[in-house]
N, C-alpha and C positions, 0 to 999 in steps of 0.2 A: 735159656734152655727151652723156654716154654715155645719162644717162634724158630727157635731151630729144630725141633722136632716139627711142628708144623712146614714150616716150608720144605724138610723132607717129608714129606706127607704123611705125619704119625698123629691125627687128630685128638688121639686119649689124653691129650696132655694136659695135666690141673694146675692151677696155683693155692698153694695151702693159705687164704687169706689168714692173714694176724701171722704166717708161719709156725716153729716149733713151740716161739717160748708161749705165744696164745694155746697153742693144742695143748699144753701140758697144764697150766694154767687153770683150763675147762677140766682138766683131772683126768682126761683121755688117756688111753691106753700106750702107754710106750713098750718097743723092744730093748732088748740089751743084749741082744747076741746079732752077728751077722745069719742073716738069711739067705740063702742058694737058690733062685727062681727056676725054675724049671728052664731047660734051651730053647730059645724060639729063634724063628727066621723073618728078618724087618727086609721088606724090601723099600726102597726110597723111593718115593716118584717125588719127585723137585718141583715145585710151584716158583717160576722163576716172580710172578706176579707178587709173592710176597718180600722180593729185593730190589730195589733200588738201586742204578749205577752212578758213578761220579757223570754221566753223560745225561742221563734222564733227571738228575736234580739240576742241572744246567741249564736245561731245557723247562724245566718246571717252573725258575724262576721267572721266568715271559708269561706263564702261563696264570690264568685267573679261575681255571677249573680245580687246579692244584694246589693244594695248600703244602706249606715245608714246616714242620714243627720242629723245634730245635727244644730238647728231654734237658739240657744242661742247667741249673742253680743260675741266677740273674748275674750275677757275678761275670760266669764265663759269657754268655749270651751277651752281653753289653760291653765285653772288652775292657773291664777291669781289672779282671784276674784273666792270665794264661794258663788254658788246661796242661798243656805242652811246651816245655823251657824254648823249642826248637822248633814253634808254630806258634804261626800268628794268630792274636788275639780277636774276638766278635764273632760273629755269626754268617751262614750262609743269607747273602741280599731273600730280602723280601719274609723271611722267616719267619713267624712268629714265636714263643717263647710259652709252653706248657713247660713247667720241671719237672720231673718224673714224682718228685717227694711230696707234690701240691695235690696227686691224688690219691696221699693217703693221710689218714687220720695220726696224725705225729704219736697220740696219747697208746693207742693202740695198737698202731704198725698195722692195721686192718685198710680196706679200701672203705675211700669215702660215701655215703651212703651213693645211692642211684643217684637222686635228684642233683645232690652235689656236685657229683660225676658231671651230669649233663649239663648244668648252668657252667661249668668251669670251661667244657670245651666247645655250649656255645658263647661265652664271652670272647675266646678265637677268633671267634667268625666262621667254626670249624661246622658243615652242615651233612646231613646221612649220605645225601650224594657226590658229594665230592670227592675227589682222590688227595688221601692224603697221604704224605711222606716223611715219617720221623728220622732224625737225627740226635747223637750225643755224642761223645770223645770219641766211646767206642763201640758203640752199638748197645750196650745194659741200657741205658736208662730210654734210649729210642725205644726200644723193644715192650719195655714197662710202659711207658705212654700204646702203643700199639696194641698192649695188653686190652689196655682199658680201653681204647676205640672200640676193639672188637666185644668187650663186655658190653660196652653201650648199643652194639649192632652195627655200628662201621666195617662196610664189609671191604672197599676198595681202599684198603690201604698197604705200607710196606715200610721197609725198615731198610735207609740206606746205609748198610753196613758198614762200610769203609768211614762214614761219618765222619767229628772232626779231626781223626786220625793222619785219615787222607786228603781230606778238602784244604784245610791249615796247613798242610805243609808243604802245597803246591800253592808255587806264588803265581802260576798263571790264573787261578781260580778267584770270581771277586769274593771279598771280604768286606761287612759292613760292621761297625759298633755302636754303641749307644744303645737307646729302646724306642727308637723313630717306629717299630714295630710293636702295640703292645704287649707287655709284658704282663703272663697272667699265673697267679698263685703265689706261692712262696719256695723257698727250697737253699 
């Protein structure tokens, strides 16, 4: 939700780190009724800059300015497990492998501190300048990786939506397996 409100251009968008069951936890204040907001008018302006086509990941993998991060648990990413009974297994060529779950703190469901953050996506090879391109099944866990570039200050990045939804299940598109790409975190 957080980059689809963004990429229709609703910048207010937060992420409740740790989520509900942290906020409740710290003994914060809950509702227990629905609440009626007042009617507003959202206009969209679309930033096409924060999506990615099955065409420009195509094209990105020739490319050394462009990194492709693949958001999926090592499992999927190396073609051991099938995210899709009816798609094929591994990753988009040249890939590298953040998992959405490696940046966060397991104990806490919170994001991992700053420093963490940063060591994790430069062991990537992932650098401020460069464009980067997430992927996962189906867009959640790219999005979550995308989350955190932008927390870190990655401004040139996007989120190929159609992800391995669409790339897996076109057998014209290449497919590689194993972790010939390193593979970084856990998940």
């Amino acid at each position: 939700l957080w980059w689809a409100l963004r990429y229709y251009g609703h910048d207010a968008a937060k992420v409740l780190n740790g989520g509900l069951p942290k906020w409740a936890a710290e003994g914060r204040p809950l509702e227990a009724q629905t609440l009626t907001p007042p009617p507003a008018t959202f206009r969209a302006r679309v930033r096409p800059a924060l999506r990615a086509t099955c065409d420009e990941v195509r094209q990105a993998i020739e490319r050394r300015d462009v990194c492709i991060v693949d958001a999926l648990p090592e499992p999927f990413y190396t073609g051991q497990a099938s995210l899709y009974p009816t798609h094929r297994a591994g990753h988009i060529p040249t890939a590298m492998n953040v998992p959405a779950p490696a940046n966060v703190d397991q104990a806490t469901q919170t994001l991992l501190p700053a420093g963490d953050l940063a060591r994790l996506w430069a062991n990537a090879g992932i650098t401020p300048d460069q464009r980067v391109i997430t992927y996962c099944g189906a867009g959640v866990y790219g999005a979550y990786d995308l989350f955190v570039l932008h927390v870190l200050g990655h401004e040139n990045v996007s989120l190929y939506d159609g992800s391995w939804m669409e790339w897996g299940a076109n057998p014209e598109l290449p497919v590689e397996t194993g972790s010939d790409n390193k593979t970084h975190g856990s998940g």
